[in-house]
Residue frames as qw, qx, qy, qz and C-alpha x, y, z in Angstrom:
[[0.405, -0.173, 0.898, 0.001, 8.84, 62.93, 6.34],
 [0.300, 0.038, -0.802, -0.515, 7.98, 60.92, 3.38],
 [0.619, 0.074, 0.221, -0.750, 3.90, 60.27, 3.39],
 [0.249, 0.123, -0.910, -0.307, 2.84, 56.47, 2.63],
 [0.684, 0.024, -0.218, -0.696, 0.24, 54.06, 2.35],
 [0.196, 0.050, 0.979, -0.019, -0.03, 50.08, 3.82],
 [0.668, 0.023, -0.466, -0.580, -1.97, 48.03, 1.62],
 [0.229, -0.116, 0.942, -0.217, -3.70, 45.06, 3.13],
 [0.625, -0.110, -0.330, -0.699, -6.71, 42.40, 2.04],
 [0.229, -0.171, 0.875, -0.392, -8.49, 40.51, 4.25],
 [0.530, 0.023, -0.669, -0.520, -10.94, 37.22, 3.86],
 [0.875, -0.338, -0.208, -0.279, -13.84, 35.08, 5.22],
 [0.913, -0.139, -0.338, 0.180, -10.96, 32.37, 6.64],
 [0.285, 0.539, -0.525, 0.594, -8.49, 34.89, 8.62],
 [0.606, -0.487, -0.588, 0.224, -8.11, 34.46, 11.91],
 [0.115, -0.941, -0.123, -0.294, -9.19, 37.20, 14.03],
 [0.431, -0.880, -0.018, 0.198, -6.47, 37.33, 16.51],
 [0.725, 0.041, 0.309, 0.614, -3.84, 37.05, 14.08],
 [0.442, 0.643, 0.265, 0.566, -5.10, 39.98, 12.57],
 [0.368, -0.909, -0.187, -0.057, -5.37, 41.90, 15.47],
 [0.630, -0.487, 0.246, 0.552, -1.66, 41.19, 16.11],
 [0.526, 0.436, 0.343, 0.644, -0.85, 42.27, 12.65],
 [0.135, 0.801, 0.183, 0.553, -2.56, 45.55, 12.85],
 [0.554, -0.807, 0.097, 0.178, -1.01, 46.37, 16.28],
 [0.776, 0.053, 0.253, 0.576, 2.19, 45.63, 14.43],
 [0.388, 0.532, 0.557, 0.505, 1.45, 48.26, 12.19],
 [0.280, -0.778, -0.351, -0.440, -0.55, 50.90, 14.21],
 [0.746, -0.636, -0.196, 0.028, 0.71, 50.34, 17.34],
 [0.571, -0.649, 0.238, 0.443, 4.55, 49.84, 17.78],
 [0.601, 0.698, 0.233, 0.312, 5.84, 51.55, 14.57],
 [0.477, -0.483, -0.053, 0.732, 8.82, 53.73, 15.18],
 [0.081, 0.315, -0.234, -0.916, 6.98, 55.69, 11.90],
 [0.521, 0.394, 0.704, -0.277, 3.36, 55.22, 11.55],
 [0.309, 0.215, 0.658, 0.652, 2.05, 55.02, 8.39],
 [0.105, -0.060, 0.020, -0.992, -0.05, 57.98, 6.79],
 [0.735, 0.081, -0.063, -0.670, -3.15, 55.96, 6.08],
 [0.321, -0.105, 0.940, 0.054, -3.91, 51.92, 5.85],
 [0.810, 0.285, -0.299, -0.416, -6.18, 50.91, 2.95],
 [0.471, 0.021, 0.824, -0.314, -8.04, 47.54, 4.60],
 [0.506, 0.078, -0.433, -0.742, -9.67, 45.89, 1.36],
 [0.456, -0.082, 0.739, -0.490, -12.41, 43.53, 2.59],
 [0.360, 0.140, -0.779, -0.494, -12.60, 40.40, -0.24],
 [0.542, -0.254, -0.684, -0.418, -15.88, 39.44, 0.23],
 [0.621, -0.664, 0.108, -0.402, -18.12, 39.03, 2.97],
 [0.347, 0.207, -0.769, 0.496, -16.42, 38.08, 6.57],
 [0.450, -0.618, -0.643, -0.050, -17.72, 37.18, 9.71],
 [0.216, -0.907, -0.115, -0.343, -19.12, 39.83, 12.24],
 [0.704, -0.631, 0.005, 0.327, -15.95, 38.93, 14.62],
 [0.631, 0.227, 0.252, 0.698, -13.70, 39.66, 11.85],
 [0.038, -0.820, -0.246, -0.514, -15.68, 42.80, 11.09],
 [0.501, -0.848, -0.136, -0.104, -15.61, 43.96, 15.01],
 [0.642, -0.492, 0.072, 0.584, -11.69, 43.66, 15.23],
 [0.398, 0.426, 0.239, 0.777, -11.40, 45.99, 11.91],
 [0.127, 0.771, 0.225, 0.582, -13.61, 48.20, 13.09],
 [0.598, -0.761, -0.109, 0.228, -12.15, 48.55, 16.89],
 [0.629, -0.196, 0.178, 0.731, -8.91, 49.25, 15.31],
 [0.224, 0.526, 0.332, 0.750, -10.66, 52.10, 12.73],
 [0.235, -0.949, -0.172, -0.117, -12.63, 53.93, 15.64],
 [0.680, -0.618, -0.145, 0.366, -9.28, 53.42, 18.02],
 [0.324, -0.383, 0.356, 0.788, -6.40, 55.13, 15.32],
 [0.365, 0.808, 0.218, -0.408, -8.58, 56.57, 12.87],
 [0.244, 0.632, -0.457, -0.576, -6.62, 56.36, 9.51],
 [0.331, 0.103, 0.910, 0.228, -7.96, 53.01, 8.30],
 [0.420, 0.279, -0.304, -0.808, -9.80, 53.16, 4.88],
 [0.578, -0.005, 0.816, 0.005, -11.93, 50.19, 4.52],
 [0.341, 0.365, -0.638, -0.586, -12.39, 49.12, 1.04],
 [0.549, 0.012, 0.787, -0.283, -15.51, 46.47, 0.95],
 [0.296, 0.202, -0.663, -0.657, -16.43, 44.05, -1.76],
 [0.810, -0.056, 0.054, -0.581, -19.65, 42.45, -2.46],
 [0.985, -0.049, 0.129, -0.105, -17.56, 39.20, -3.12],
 [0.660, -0.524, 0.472, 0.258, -14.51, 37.30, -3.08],
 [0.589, 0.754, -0.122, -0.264, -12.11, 38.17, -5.78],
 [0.866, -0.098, 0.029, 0.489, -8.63, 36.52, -4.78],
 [0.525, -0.640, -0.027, 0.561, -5.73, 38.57, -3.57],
 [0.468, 0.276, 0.497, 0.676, -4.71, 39.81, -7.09],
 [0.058, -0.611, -0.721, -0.323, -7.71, 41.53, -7.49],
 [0.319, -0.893, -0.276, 0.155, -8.66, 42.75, -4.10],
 [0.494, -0.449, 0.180, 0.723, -4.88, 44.62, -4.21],
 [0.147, 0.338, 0.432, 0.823, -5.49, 46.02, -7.58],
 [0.306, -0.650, -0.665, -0.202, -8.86, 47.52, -6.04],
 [0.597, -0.676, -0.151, 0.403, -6.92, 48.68, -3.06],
 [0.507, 0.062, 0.344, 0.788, -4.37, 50.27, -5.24],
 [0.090, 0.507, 0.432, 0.740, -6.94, 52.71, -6.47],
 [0.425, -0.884, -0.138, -0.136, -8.01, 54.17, -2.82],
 [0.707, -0.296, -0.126, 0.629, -4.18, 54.20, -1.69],
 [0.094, -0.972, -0.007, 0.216, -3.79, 58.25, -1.29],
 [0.256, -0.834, 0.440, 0.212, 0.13, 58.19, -1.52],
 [0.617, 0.551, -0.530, -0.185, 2.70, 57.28, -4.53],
 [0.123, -0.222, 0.915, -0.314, 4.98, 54.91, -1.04],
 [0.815, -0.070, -0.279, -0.503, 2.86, 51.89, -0.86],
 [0.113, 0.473, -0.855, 0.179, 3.91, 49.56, 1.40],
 [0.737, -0.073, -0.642, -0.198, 2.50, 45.49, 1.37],
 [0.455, -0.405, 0.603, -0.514, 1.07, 44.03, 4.75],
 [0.545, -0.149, -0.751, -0.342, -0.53, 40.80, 5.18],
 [0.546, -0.585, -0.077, -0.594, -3.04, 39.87, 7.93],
 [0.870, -0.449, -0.047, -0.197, -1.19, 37.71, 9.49],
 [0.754, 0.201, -0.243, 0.577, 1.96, 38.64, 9.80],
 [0.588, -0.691, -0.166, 0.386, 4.32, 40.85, 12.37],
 [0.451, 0.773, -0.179, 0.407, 6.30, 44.02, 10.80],
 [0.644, -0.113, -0.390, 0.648, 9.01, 44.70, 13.01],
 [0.103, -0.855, -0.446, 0.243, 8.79, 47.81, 14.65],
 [0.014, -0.778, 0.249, 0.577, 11.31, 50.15, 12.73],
 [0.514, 0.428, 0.569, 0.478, 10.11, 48.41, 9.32],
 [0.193, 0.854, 0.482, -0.012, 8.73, 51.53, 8.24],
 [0.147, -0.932, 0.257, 0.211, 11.10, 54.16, 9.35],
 [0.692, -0.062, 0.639, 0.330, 14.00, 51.12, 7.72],
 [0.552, 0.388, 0.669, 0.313, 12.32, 51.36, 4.70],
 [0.023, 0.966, 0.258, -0.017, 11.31, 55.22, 4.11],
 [0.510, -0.744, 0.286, 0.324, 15.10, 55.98, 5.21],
 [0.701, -0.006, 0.656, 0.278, 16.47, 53.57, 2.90],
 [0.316, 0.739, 0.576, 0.149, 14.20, 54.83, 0.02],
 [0.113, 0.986, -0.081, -0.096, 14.93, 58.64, 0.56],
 [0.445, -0.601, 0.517, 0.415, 19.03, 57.60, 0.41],
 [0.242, -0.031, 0.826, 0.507, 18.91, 55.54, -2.68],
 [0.451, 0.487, 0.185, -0.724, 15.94, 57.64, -4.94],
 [0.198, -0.430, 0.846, 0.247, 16.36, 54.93, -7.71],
 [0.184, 0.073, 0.972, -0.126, 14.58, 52.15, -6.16],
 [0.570, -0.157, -0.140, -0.795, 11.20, 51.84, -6.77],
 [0.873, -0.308, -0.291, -0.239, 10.38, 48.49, -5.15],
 [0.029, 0.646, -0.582, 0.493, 12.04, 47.65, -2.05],
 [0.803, -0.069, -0.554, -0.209, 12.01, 44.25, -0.07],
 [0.289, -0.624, 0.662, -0.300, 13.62, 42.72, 3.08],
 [0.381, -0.001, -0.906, 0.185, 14.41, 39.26, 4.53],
 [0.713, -0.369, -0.046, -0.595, 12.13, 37.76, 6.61],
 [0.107, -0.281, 0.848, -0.437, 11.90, 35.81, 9.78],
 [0.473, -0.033, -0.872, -0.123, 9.81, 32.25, 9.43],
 [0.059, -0.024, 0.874, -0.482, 7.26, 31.19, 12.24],
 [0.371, -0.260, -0.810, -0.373, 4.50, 29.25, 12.85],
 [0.456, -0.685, -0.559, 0.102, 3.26, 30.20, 16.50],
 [0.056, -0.994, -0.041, 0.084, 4.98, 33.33, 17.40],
 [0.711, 0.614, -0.301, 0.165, 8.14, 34.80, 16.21],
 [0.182, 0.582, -0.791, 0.042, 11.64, 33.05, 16.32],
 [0.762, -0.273, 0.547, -0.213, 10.21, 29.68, 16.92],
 [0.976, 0.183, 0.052, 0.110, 11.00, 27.99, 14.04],
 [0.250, -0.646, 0.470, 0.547, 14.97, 30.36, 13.59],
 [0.641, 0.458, 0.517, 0.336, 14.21, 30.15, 9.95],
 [0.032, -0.720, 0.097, 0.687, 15.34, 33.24, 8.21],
 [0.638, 0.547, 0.479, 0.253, 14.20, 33.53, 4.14],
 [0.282, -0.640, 0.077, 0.710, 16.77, 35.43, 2.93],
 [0.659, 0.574, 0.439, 0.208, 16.81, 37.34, -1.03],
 [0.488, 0.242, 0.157, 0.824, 19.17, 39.27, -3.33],
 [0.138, -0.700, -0.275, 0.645, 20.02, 42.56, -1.73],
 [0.076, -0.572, 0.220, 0.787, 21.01, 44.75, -5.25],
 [0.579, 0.520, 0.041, -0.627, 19.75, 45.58, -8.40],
 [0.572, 0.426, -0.639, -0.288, 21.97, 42.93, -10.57],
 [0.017, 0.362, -0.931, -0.035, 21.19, 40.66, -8.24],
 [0.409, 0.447, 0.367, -0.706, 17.90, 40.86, -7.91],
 [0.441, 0.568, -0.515, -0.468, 17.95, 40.66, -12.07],
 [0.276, 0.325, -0.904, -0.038, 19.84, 37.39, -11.92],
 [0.163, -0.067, 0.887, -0.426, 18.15, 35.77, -9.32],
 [0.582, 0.377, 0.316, -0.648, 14.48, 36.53, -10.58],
 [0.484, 0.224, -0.544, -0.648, 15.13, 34.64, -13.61],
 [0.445, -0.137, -0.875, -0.136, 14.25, 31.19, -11.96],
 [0.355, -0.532, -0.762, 0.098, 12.73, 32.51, -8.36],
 [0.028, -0.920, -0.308, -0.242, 10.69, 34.74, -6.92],
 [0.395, 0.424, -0.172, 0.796, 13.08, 38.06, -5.89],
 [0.202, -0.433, 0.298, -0.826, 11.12, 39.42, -3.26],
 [0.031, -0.366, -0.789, 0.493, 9.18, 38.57, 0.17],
 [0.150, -0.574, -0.399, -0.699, 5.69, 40.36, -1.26],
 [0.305, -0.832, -0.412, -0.213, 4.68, 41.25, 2.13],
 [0.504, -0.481, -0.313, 0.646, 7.69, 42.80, 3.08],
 [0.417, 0.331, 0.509, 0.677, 7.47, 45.12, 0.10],
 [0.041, 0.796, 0.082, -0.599, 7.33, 49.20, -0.25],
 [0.444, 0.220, 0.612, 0.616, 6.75, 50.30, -3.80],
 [0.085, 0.250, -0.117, -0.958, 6.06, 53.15, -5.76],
 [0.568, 0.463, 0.602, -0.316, 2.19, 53.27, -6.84],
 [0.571, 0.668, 0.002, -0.477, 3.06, 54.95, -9.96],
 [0.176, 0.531, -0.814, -0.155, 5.32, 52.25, -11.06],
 [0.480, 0.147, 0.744, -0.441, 2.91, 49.44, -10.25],
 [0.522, 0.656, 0.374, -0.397, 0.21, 50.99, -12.37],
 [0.364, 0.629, -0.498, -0.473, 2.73, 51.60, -15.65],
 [0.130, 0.143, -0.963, -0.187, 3.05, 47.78, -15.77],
 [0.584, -0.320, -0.585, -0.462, -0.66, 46.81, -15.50],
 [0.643, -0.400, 0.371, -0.538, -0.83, 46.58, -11.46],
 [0.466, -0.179, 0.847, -0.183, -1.59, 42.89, -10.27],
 [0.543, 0.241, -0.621, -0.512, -2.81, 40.36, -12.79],
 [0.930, -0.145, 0.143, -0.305, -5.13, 37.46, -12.18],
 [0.543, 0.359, -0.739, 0.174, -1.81, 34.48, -12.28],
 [0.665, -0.652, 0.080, -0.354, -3.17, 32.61, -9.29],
 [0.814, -0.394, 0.051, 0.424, -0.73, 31.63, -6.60],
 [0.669, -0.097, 0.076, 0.733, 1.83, 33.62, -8.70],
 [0.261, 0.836, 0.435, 0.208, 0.53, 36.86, -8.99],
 [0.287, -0.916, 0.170, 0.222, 3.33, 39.13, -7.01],
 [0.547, -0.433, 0.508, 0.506, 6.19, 37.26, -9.06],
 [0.423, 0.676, 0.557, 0.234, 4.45, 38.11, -12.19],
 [0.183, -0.959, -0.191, 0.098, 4.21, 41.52, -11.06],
 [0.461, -0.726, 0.412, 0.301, 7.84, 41.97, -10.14],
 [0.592, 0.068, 0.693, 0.406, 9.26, 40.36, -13.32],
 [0.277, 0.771, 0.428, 0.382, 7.01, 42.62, -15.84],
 [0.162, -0.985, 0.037, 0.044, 8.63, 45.93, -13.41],
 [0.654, -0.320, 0.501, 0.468, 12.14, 43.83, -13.72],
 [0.612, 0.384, 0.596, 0.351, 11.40, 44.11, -17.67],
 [0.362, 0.789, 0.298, 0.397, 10.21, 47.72, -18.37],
 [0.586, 0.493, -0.183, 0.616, 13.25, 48.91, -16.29],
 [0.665, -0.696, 0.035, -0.268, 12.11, 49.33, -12.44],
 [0.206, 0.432, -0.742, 0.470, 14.87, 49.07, -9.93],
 [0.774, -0.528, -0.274, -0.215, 13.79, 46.48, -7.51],
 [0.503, 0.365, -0.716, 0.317, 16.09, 45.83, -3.93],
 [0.739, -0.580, -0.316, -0.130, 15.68, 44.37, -0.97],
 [0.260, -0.714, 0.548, -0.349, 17.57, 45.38, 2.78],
 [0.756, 0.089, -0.646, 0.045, 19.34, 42.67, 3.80],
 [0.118, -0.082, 0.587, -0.797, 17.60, 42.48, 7.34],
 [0.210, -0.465, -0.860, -0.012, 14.72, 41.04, 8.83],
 [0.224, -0.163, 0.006, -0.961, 11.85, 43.62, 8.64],
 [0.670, -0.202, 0.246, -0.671, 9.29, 41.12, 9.51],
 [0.438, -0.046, 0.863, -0.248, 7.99, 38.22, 11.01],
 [0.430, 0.005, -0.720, -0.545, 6.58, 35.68, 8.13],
 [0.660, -0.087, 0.608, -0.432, 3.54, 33.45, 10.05],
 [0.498, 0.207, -0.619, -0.571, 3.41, 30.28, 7.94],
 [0.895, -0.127, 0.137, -0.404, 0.56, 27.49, 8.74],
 [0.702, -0.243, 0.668, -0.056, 1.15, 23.88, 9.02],
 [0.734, 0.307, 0.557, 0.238, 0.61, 23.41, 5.25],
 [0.070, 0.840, -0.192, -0.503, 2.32, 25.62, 3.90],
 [0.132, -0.416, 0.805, 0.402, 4.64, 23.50, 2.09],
 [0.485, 0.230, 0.832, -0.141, 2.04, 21.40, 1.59],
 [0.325, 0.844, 0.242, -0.352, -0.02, 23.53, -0.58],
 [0.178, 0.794, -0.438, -0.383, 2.87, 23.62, -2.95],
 [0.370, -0.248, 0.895, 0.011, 3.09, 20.15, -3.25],
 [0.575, 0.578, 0.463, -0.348, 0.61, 18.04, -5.79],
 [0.393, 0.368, 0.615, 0.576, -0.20, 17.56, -9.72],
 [0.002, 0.777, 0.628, -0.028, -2.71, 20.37, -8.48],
 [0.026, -0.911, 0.127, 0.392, -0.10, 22.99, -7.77],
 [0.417, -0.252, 0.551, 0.678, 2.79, 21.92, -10.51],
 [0.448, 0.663, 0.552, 0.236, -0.53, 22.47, -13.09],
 [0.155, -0.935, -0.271, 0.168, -0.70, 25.96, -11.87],
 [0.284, -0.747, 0.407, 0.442, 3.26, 26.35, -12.04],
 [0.455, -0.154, 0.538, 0.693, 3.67, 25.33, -15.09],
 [0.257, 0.799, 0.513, 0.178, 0.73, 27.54, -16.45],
 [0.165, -0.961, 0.081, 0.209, 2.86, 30.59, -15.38],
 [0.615, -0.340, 0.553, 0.448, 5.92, 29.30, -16.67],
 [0.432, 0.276, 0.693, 0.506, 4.58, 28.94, -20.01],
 [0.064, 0.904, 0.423, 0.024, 2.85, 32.39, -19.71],
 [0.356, -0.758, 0.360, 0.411, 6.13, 34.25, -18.80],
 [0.611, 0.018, 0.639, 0.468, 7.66, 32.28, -21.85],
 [0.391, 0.709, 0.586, 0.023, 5.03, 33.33, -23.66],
 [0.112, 0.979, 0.114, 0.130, 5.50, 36.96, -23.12],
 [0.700, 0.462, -0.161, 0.520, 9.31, 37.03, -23.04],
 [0.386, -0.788, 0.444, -0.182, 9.78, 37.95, -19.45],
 [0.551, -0.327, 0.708, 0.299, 12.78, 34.40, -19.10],
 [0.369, 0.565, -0.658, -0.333, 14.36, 32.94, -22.46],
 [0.907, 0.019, -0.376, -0.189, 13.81, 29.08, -23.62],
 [0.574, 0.052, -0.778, 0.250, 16.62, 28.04, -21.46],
 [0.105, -0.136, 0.541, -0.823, 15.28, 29.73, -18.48],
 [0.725, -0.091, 0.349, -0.587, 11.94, 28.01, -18.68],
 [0.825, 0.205, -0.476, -0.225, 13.40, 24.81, -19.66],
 [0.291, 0.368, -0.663, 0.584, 15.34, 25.18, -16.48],
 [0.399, -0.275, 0.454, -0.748, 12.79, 25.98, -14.46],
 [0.849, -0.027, 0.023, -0.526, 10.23, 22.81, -15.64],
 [0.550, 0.323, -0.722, 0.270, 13.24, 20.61, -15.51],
 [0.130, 0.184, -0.643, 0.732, 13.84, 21.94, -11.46],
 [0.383, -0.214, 0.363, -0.822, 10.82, 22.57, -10.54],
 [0.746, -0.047, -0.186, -0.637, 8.60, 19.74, -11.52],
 [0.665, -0.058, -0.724, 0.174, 10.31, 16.65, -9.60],
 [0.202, -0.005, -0.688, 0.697, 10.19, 18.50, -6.28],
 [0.462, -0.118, 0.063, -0.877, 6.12, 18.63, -6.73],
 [0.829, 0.133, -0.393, -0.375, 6.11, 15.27, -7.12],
 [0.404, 0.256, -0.769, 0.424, 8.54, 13.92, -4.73],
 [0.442, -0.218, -0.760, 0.424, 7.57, 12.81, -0.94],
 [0.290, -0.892, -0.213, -0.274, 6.25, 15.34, 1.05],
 [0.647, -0.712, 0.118, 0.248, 8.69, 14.96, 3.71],
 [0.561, 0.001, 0.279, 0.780, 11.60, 15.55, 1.10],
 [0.159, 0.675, 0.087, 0.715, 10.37, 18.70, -0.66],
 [0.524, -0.841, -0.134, 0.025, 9.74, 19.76, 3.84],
 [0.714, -0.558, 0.073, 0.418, 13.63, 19.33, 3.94],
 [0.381, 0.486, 0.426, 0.661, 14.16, 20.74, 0.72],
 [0.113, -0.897, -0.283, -0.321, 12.59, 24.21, 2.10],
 [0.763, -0.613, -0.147, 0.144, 13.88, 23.75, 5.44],
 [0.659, -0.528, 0.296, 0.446, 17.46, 23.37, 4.46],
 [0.527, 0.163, 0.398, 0.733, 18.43, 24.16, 0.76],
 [0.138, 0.623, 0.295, 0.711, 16.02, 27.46, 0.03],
 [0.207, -0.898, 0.208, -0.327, 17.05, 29.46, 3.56]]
């Protein structure tokens, strides 16, 4: 069986029992455990945080922790992580989220059938207190041309449902500092120098989004941010003038609109 890696980075502001559920996800009810977890720790956390990492390293022994002296942002700490991950499979966690339990064995299958791919994705399953409360289901382009098409205005993949090849990462520069958009950056610059990206069209895991989620996307504060990537992507000829004249057309009234309209705007037009 095909040997892999889960990346994950945790920070001061997680919440321990979230993570705990995560890494039980992971560790626990896996119908194909991973070979190793590389745990990068961005900057100092508190000692409860600390005590659920390290109950889970004494209890299944194949966690690698990876500790920095300070907080780099997620970009970063993953590029870091990237360079202790043992195996070429690499497959994105976050700390607060819920993998199903035959992600792994899903993906790995999937992967050995179609030797192509090199980045692989899934649909995901929305929730805010545990999963299927909200029945939200974020769904994204299952094949390679569509994938293509679709990435020219949004982002092609769920990043934490994501198995990728490490050495296909690293030929395109790894992660890049593009806060908030660093994974669609990523995926766009592997879309360019001729990476196959697809995603299973199936829920492999359970998304946990907070109360502001949407929020946080809302604001002069985040459209600055999106249209600094826009114009950086332009820049470097990953989309074409009408594709980022589209996007700053589309995107910049629905940062600027209500709150409660860009909520139904998520809710009901983008899943």
């Amino acid at each position: 069986m095909v040997k892999f890696s889960v990346l994950m980075s945790i920070y001061e502001k997680e919440t321990p029992s979230c993570l705990s559920v995560s890494l039980e996800s992971i560790l626990l009810y896996q119908t194909l455990k991973p070979t190793e977890v590389v745990l990068v720790i961005d900057g100092p956390i508190s000692d409860i945080l600390m005590d659920v990492v390290n109950v889970f390293e004494t209890k299944y022994g194949i966690i690698k922790k990876i500790a920095l002296s300070k907080n780099v942002g997620l970009g970063n700490a993953l590029n870091e992580g990237l360079k202790h991950c043992t195996y070429n499979w690499i497959a994105r966690m976050d700390s607060d989220d819920i993998a199903a339990a035959n992600r792994f064995e899903k993906q790995i299958n999937y992967l050995v059938a179609h030797p192509k791919v090199d980045i692989l994705g899934s649909n995901i399953e929305e929730f805010t207190h545990h999963p299927h409360d909200l029945g939200r289901i974020k769904k994204v382009p299952a094949t390679y041309k569509e994938v293509l098409k679709f990435a020219r205005y949004r982002n092609p993949l769920n990043h934490p449902s994501v198995m990728f090849r490490k050495s296909a990462v690293q030929a395109v520069g790894s992660y890049q500092e593009v806060p908030l958009f660093e994974d669609y950056y990523l995926w766009l610059r592997l879309l360019k120098a001729g990476y196959q990206i697809e995603n299973m069209n199936e829920v492999l895991l359970h998304f946990r989004i907070g109360d502001n989620a949407i929020t946080r996307r809302h604001g002069l504060a985040y459209l600055k941010k999106e249209l600094t990537y826009f114009n950086k992507i332009h820049r470097e000829k990953l989309i074409d003038g009408k594709q980022y004249i589209l996007l700053v057309l589309f995107r910049t009234p629905w940062r600027l609109v209500p709150l409660k309209m860009l909520k139904w705007v998520y809710k009901v037009v983008l899943r």
